[in-house]
C-alpha positions in Angstrom: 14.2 -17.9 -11.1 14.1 -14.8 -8.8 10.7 -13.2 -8.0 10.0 -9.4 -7.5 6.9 -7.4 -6.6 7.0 -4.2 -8.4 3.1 -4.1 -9.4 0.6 -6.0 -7.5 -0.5 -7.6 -10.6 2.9 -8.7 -10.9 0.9 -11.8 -8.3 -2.3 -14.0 -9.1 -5.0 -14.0 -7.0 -4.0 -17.7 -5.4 -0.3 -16.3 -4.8 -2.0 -13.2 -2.7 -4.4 -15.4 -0.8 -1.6 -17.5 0.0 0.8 -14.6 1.6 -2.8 -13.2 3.4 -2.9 -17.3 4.6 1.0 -17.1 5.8 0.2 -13.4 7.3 -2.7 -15.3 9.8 -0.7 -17.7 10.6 2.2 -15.3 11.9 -0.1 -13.2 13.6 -1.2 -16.2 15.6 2.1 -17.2 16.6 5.1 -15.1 15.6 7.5 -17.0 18.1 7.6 -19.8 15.1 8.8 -17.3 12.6 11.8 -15.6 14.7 14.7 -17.2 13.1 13.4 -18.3 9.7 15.4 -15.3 8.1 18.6 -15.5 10.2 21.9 -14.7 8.2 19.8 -13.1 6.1 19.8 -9.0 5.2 16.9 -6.7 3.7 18.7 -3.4 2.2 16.0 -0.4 2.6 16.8 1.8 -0.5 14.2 5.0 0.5 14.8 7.9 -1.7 11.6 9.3 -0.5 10.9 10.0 2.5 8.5 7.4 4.7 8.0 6.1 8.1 5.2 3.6 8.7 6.5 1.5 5.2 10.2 1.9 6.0 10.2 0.9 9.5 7.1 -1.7 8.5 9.9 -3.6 6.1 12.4 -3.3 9.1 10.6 -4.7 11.9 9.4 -7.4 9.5 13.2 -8.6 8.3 14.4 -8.1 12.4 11.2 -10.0 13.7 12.2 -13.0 11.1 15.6 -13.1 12.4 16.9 -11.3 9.3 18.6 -7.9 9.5 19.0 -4.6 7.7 20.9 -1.8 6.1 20.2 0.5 3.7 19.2 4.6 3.9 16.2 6.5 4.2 16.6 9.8 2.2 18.2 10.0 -1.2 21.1 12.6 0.2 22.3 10.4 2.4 23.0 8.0 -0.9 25.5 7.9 -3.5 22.7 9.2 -5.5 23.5 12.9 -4.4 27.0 11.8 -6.0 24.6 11.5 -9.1 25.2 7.4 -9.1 22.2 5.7 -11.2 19.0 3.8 -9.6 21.1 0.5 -11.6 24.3 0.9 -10.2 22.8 1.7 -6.4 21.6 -1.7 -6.9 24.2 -3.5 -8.2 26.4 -1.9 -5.6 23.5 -2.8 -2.9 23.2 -6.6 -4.2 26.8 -7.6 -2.9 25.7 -7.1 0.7 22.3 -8.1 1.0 19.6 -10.6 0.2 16.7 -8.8 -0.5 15.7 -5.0 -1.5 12.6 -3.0 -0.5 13.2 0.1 -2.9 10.7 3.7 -2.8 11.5 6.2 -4.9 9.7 9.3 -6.3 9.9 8.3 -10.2 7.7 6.0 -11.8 9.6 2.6 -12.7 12.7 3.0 -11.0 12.4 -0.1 -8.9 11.7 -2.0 -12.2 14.8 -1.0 -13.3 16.5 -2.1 -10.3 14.9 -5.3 -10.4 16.3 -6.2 -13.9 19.7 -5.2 -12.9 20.0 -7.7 -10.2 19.9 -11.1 -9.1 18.2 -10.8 -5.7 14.7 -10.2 -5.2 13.2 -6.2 -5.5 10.2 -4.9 -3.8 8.4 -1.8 -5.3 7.7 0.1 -1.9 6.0 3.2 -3.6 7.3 4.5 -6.9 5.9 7.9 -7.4 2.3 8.1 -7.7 2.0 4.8 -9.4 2.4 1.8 -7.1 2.3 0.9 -3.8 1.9 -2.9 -4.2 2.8 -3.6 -0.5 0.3 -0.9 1.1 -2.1 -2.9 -1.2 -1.5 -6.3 0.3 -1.8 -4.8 3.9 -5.0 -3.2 2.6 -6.2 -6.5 1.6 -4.9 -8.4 4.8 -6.3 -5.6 7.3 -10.2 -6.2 4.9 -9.9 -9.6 5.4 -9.1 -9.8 9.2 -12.1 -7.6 9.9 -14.1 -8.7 7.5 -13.9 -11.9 6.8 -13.7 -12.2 3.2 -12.7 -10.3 -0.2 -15.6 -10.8 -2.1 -19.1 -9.0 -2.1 -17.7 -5.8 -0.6 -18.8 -2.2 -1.4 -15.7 -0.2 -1.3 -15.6 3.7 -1.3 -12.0 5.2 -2.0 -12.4 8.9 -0.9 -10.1 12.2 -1.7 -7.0 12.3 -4.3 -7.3 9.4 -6.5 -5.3 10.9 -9.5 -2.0 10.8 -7.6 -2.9 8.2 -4.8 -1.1 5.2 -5.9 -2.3 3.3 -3.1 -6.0 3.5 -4.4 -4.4 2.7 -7.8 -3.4 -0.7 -6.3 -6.2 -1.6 -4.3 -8.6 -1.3 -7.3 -5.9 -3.2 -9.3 -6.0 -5.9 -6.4 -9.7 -6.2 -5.0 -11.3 -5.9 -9.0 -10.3 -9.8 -9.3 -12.7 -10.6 -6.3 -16.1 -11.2 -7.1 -19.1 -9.0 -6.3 -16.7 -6.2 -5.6 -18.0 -2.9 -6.1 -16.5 0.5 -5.9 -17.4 4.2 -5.3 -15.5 6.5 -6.1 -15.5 9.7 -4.5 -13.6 12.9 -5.5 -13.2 16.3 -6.7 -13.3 16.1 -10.5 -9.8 17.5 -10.7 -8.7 14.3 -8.8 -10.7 12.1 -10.4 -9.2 8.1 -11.1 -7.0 8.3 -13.9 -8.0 7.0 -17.2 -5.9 3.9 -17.8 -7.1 2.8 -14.3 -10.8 3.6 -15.3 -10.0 1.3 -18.9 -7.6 -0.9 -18.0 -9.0 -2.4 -14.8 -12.4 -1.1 -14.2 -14.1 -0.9 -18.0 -11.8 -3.9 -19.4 -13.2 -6.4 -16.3 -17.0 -5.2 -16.0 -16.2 -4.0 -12.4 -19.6 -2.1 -11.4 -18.2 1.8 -10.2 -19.8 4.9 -10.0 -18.2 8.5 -9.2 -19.4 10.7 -6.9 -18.8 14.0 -5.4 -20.2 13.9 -2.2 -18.8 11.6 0.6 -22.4 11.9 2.7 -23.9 10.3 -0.9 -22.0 7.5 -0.5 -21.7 6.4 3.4 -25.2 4.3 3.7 -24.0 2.0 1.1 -20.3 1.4 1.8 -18.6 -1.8 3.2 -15.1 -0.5 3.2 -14.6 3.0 3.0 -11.1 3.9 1.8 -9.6 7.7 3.3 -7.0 9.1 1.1 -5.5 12.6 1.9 -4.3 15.3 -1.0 -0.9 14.5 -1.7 1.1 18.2 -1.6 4.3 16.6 -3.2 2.2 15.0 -6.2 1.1 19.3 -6.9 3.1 21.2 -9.3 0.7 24.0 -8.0 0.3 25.0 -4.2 -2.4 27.1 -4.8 -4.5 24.3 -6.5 -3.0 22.0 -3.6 -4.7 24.9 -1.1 -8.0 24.4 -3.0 -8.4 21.1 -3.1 -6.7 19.6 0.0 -9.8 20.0 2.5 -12.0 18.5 -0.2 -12.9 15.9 2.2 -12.9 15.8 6.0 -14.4 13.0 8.1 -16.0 13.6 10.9 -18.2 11.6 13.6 -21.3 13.2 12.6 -20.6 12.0 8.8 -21.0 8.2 10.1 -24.1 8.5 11.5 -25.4 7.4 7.9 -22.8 4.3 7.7 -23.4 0.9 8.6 -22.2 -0.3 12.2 -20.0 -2.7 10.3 -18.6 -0.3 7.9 -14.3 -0.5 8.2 -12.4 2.7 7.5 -9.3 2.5 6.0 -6.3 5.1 5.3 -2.7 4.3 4.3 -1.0 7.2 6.6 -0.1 9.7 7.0 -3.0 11.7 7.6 -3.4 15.2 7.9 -6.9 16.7 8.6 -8.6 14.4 5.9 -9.7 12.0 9.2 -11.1 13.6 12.4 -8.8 12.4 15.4 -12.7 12.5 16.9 -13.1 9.0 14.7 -10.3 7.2 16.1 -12.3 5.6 19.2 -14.8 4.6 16.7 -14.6 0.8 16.7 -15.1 1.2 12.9 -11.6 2.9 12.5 -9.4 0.3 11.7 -6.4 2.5 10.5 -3.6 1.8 13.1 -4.9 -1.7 13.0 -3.8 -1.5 8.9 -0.2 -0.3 10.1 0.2 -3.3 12.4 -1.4 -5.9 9.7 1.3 -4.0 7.5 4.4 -5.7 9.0 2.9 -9.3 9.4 2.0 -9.4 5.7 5.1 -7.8 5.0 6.8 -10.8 7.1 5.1 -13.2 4.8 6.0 -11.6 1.5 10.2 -11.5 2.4 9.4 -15.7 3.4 8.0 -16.1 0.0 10.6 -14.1 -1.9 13.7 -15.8 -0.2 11.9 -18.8 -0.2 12.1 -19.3 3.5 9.4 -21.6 5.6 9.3 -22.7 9.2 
């Protein structure tokens, strides 16, 4: 029976330990994976637009061996013809092995999943899931970390629309003596079924917050998001809000000398360029972590192995 990732709670906490196990083991020695995927083709279907995920996906299928096809803006798809998320994939199935699908409405890479045969992965749908972000959030903690468990994690900025923060708390709420903070401006606060479903449901200790500077001394992990201008119906709320949070050297003079900063790209002005010397900044690290988890996750699904 095929397997898809569409929501990261689509995997059990041993099956995501197990691709972050695979993922160290590439990063130690990627010559051992270069062929494991040859004859085999990853279709990138990207009706929205991306670079870090969509050329992530690519350099993981053409560093296996593997290689690619596929389009990276809806116009440049039968879609503009008006042709259905379902018959985009049936059509896409006959020539490859494997699909990595973002689009901008909720669920469609579910419903690609169910029409075909070959495995689907959900590589942002709208501004509810982001499930492989999430695993290279949880592979990128773990490498500078050392663990998953009794962490303090702040997610900071839009966490209405940000489906990557979504995930993360979806993901990290199974470890033990994980914590979060949760830092915003109340009209982009988490959004409820996150708050009960995941948070209330497990006993996850949280807190919200306004102020980032409240926050700092006590953080592990602290989680940048910007304010997503496509997720507004309204620019001139999207004006209001989108310098809600800017960090700045002078706002870690309060964090602790071990504290890792994370942000799933792109920025805009959410994150000094000032920070990035700071050993503590660890997102460009994330982006390279991105493509060796991503490595593991096409082995698993196509049920390759060295």
């Amino acid at each position: 029976m095929k397997k898809d990732l569409i929501d990261i709670r689509d995997y059990s906490m041993e099956e995501i330990n197990e691709l972050i196990a695979l993922a160290g083991r590439i990063i130690k020695n990627p010559e051992a994976y270069a062929d494991v995927c040859r004859g085999k083709k990853l279709a990138t279907l990207f009706y929205e637009a991306s670079t870090r995920t969509r050329l992530s996906f690519e350099a993981a299928m053409l560093d296996l061996g593997g290689s690619i096809l596929g389009f990276s803006e809806a116009t440049s798809s039968s879609a503009a013809k008006g042709e259905s998320v379902a018959d985009t994939a049936k059509t896409v199935q006959c020539f490859a092995d494997i699909i990595a699908m973002r689009h901008p409405k909720e669920g469609a890479p579910q419903v690609a999943a169910n029409k075909v045969n070959i495995p689907v992965i959900n590589a942002g749908d709208g501004g509810h899931n982001h499930p492989t972000q999430t695993l290279t959030d949880l592979l990128t903690i773990h490498m500078e970390k050392g663990r998953l468990d009794t962490l303090t994690v702040g997610c900071c900025g839009d966490l209405k629309f940000g489906r990557t923060v979504h995930s993360l708390i979806a993901a990290m709420s199974r470890y033990e003596n994980v914590r979060f903070v949760l830092i915003s401006p109340e009209e982009l606060v988490i959004p409820e079924h996150v708050r009960t479903e995941i948070l209330d449901n497990h006993n996850v200790p949280y807190k919200e917050l306004r102020s980032l500077d409240a926050a700092m001394p006590e953080l592990d992990i602290l989680y940048m998001t910007r304010v997503q201008r496509e997720r507004f119906f309204n620019e001139a709320d999207y004006v209001r809000l989108k310098d809600s949070y800017i960090l700045a050297p002078d706002k870690l003079f309060s964090a602790k000398p071990d504290l890792a900063i994370l942000h799933p790209l792109p920025r805009v002005n959410e994150i000094s360029v000032a920070v990035d010397d700071d050993p503590r900044a660890c997102y460009f690290k994330q982006v390279a972590y991105g493509k060796f988890i991503r490595m593991a996750l096409i082995m698993k699904l196509l049920g390759v192995s060295i």
